[in-house]
C-alpha positions, 0 to 999 in steps of 0.5 A: 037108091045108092048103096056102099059096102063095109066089111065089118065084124059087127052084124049086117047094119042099115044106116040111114038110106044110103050105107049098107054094112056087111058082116064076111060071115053073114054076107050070105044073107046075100043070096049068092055071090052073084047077087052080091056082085049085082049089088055093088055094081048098083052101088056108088062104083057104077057111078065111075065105069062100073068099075072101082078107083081108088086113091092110093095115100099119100101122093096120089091124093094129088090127083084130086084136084086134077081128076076133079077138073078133067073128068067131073063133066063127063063124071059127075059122081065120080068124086063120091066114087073114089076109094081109098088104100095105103100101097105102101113104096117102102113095103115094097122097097124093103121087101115086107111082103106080108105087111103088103098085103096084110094091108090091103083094104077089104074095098079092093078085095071085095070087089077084085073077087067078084070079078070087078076091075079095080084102078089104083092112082098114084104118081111118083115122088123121085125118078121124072122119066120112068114117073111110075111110083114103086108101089105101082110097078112093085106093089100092084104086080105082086099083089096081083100074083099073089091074089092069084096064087092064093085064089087060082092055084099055082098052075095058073100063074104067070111064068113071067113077071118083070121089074126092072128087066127082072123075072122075078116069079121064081123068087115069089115063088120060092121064097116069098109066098111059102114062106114070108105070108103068115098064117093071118094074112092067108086066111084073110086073102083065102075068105074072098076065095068063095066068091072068086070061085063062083065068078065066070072068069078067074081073071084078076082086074087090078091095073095100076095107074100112074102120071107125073111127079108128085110136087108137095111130097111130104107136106101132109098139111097141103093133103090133109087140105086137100081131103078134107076139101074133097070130103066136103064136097062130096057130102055137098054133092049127096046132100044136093042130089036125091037121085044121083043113080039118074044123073051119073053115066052108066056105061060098062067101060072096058079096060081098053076104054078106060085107058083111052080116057085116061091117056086123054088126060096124062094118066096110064096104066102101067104094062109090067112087060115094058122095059125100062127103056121103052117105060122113059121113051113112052113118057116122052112121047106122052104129055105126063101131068 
């Protein structure tokens, strides 16, 4: 049986055979964090690597059609697997940092806290050599630290963080993190403290993945289609598929794995300690969608 998991305000509910919503409070129902790690790796995230990808709105809705063509062979119940997040660019670009992560979504902290790799996809929508949208090589570096602040401790952070050939650490530091992150949005991060705290590793498992330049930008028409069609689909695969757990691959993939099947397909997880310069040089050694 395939479980997935929605933080709510409600009480633990069971709806219908394959959706479990979970209350933060009284998760503890769960016998202990690791129990709860157990049972989201047996949900419908191991059906794509043991691991969670997520979708980030609105171009990387793009990458739909794309991923559908190129990994539903060799994944094929990665396309009810799939998350969904809103990483804002114009956050990042205007520096509304507590808005950054006021927003992020409880799929990708739960699982970020346990300890389980989280893949973020988007394309960029102006620069064609660096390819990387802002809300990967912005959002997902200072969501990252940021977790790490709150969850680890200042004495584990990285003393170096580079955008745009920028260190950019003693400016989070000093000036964002003490004092730009209200007090709301620290007890939400802070919550899913408890179970990172229990996990073998301290490592926060967030990659941001990027490839090509989106074409339809700004025509929400082609990816309201373009979801809906998605959506439909994958209510088609889970009603034709009582057993899908038998017929999705279960292989724990690493990170290093992953990547070697993404670069198959033009897809890269972005490396912050890549200058501009060899960013542009990479892409034009790689095929990019």
């Amino acid at each position: 049986m395939m479980y997935s998991f929605v933080l709510t305000r409600g009480v633990i509910l069971k709806s219908g055979r394959d959706r479990v919503i979970l209350n933060p409070k009284a998760i503890k129902t769960v016998r202990n964090t690791r129990d709860c790690r157990c049972c989201l790796l047996n949900s419908s995230s191991s059906c794509f690597s043991t691991s969670v990808h997520v979708i980030n709105a609105t171009n990387g809705i793009e990458l739909l059609p794309i991923l559908d063509s190129k990994l539903s062979s060799t994944f094929s119940c990665y396309s009810y697997s799939l998350q969904f997040s809103r990483i804002q660019s114009t956050l990042c670009e205007q520096g509304h940092f507590d808005k950054l992560l006021c927003e992020l979504d409880h799929s990708v902290l739960l699982p970020l806290s346990l300890g389980i790799p989280v893949y973020v996809y988007d394309i960029a929508s102006r620069n064609k050599q660096r390819a990387v949208p802002r809300s990967i090589w912005y959002g997902i570096e200072f969501i990252k630290y940021a977790l790490t602040y709150y969850w680890n401790g200042e004495n584990q952070l990285p003393s170096e963080v580079y955008l745009r050939g920028i260190n950019v650490v003693s400016y989070w530091n000093e000036h964002v993190l003490p004092y730009q992150i209200s007090k709301s949005t620290k007890k939400k991060l802070r919550y899913y403290k408890v179970y990172h705290e229990t996990m073998d590793s301290s490592e926060i498992s967030l990659y941001g993945v990027y490839g090509g330049i989106a074409q339809n930008d700004g025509d929400y028409g082609w990816y309201a289609n373009e979801l809906k069609h998605w959506m439909l689909k994958k209510q088609q695969l889970m009603n034709e598929r009582k057993n899908e757990m038998d017929l999705c691959e279960n292989k724990v993939w690493s990170c290093h794995e992953w990547m070697q099947v993404l670069d198959q397909i033009g897809l890269f997880v972005y490396d912050s300690s890549m200058s501009c310069q060899e960013l542009i040089e990479k892409n034009q050694n790689q095929e990019l969608l």
